[in-house]
N, C-alpha and C positions, 0 to 999 in steps of 0.2 A: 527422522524416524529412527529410533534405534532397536534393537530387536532384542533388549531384554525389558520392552515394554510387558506389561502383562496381557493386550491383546495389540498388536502390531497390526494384525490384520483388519480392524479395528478402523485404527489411521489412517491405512493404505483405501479401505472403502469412503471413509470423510472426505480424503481426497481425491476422489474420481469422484464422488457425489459435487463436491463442490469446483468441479473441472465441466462440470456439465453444462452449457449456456444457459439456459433459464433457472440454474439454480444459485449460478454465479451471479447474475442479473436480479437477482429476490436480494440478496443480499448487496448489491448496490443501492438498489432501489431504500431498500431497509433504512440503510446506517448514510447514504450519501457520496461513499468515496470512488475513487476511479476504479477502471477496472480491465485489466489487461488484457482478457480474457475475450478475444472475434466474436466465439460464438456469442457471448451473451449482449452483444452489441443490439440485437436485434429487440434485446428483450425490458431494454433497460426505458426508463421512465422518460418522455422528450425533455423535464423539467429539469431531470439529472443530466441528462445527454447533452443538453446545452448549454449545461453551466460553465464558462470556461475558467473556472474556477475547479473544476473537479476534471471536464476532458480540454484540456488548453487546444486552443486552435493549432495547423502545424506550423503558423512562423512563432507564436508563441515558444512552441517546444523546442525550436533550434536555437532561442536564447538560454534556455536552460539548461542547469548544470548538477550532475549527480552528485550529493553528497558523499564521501567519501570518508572512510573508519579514520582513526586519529591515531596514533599511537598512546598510548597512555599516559606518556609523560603530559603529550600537546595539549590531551582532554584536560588533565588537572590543570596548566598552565590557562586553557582559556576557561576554565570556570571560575578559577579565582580572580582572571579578569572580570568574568562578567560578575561577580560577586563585588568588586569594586566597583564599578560601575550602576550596578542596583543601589548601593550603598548612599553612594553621592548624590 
């Protein structure tokens, strides 16, 4: 958020609106995706809630691993792999 938005205040209310569990959970339920967020655990859809596709079980999740930023040279480096590779 930076504060030479023209309402900052604004932002700061979207996000505690959307900090709020059932309102976080509306917006899982919505679009699908996982959702970090305790409180809205309660609120969220059993069809989303069990997808583990969207919340992985917890041995699922200790297989998994965070993407990590690239530095820029790496980015370019592996896009034009994958750009070979599309190619072929």
């Amino acid at each position: 958020m930076h504060h030479d938005e023209p309402r900052p205040d604004l932002a700061a209310q979207f996000i505690n609106f959307m900090l709020e569990g059932r309102n976080s959970a509306d917006l899982t339920n919505m679009i699908g995706s996982g959702n970090p967020n305790a409180a809205a655990m309660q609120y969220i859809e059993p069809a989303v809630k069990d997808n583990p596709a969207v919340f992985p079980s917890p041995e699922v999740m200790k297989k998994l691993q965070q993407l990590r930023d690239l530095p820029r040279k790496e980015r370019r480096l592996m896009n034009r792999l994958w750009t070979e590779v599309k190619v072929r």
